[in-house]
C-alpha positions as CSV (number, residue, x, y, z in Angstrom):
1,X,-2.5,-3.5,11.8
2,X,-3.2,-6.9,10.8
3,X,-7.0,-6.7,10.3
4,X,-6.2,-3.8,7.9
5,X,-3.9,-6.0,6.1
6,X,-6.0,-8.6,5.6
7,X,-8.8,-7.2,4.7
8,X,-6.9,-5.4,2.1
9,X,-5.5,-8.7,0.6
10,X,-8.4,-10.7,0.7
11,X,-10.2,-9.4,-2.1
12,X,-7.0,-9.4,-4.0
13,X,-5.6,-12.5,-3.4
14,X,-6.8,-15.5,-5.9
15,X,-7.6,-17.7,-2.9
16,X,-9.4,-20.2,-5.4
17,X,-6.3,-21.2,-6.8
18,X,-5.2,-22.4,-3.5
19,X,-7.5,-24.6,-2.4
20,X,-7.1,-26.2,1.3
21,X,-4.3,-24.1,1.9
22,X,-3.2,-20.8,4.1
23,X,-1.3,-18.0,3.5
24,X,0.0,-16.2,6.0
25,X,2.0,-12.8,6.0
26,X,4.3,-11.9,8.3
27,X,5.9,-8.2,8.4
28,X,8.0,-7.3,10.5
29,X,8.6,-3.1,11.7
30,X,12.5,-2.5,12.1
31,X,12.3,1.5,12.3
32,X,9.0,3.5,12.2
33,X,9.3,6.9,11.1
34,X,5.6,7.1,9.8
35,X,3.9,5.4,7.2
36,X,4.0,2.1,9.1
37,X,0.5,1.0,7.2
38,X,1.5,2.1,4.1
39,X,4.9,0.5,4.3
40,X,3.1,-3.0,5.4
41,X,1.0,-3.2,2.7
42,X,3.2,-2.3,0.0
43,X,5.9,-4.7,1.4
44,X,3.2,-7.0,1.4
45,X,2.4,-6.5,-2.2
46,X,6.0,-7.3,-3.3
47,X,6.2,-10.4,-1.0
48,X,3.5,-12.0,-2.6
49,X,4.3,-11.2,-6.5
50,X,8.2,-12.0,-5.2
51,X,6.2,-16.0,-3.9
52,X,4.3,-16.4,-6.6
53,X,0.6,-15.6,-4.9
54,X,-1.5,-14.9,-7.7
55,X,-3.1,-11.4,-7.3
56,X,-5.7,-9.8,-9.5
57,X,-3.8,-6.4,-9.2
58,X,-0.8,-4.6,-7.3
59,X,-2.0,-2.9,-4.0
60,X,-0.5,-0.1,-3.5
61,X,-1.0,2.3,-0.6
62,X,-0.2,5.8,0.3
63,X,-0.7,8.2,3.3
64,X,-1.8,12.1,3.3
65,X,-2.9,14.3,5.6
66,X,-3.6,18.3,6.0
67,X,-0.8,19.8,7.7
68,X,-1.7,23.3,9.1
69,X,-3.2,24.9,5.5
70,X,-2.6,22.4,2.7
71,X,-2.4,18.3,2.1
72,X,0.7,16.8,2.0
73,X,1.8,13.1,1.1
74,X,3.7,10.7,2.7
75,X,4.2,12.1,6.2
76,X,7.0,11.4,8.6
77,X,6.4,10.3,12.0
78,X,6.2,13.8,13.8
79,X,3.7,15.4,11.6
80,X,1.4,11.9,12.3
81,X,2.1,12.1,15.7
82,X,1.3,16.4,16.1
83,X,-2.6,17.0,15.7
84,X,-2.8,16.3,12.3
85,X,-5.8,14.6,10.3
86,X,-4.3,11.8,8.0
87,X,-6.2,8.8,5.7
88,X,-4.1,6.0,4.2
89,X,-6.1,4.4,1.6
90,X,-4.8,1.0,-0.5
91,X,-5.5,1.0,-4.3
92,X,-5.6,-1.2,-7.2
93,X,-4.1,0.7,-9.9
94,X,-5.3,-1.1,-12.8
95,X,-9.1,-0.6,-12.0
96,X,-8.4,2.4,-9.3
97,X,-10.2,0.6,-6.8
98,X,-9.8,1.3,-3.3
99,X,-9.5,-1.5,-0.5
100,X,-8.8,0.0,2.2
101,X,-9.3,3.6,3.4
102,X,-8.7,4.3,7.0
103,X,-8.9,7.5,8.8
104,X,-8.3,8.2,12.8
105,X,-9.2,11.9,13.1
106,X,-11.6,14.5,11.5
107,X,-11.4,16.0,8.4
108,X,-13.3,18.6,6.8
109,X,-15.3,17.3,3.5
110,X,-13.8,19.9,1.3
111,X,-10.4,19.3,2.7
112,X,-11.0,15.7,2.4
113,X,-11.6,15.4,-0.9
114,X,-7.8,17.1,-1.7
115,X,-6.4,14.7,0.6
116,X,-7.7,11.6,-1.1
117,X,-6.7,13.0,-4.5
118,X,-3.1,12.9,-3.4
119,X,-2.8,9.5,-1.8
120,X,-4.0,8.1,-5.0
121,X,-1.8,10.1,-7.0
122,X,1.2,8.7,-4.4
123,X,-0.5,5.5,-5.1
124,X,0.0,5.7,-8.7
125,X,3.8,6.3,-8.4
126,X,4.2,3.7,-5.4
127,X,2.8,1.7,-8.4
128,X,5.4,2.8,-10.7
129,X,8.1,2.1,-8.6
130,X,6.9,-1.3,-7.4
131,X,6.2,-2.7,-10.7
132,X,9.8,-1.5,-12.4
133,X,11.2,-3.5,-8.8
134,X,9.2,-6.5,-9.8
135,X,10.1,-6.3,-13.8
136,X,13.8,-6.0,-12.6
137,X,14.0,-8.5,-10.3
138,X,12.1,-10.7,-13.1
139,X,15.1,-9.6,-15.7
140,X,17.7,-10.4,-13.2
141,X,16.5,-14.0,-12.3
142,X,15.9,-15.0,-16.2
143,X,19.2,-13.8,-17.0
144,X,20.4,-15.9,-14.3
145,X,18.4,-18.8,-15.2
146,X,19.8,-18.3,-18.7
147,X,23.8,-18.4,-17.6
């Protein structure tokens, strides 16, 4: 889990802002009911924009799999765990590059091409949803600031 962290972040990160210095990211699992990766990464995202890390983009990541006939997003810890094929892929959504794409069983190519259109269309609403977080939390502490 860590390596795919990092080298999601790495790219995106503006390390050479930061010279001599470390950053370290630290995520911790409470409850895992699937997703775990996807989860990390986009708690991840928000922790750094929350720090002040400058980023070149939002990652955003998403899971989908084939479940018996057709893909389906976002799955839930028992259809990861029955035999189903899944890829989690990490995304910039400005550029729609993809940093990370991992995949643990087989997929057919036709079926895999479905699949990876729908994590980056989940990636595009995780996106959504993170950035109104992050423009609301932004609203909240400059009308604090303000008071």
């Amino acid at each position: 889990m860590a390596s795919f962290v990092k080298q999601t972040f790495e790219p995106v990160v503006s390390t050479n802002l930061y010279p001599r210095s470390q950053i370290d990211i630290y995520l911790q699992v409470i409850q895992q009911d699937g997703g775990m990766l996807q989860a990390c990464i986009n708690a991840a995202t928000l922790a750094l924009i929350d720090a002040g890390i400058a980023m070149t983009d939002y990652v955003c990541a998403c899971t989908a799999g084939w479940i018996e006939r057709e893909a389906a997003i976002d799955l839930n810890y028992i259809e990861e765990s029955s035999d189903t094929s899944e890829v989690t892929i990490a995304m910039l959504p400005k550029s729609g590059k993809v940093t990370l794409a991992q995949m643990e069983s087989r997929l057919h190519v036709d079926k895999l091409e479905e699949v990876l259109s729908l994590a980056g269309e989940g990636c595009k609403q995780i996106h959504q949803v993170l950035d109104k977080t992050i423009r609301d939390r932004a609203e909240d502490l400059a009308r604090k600031m303000a008071a």
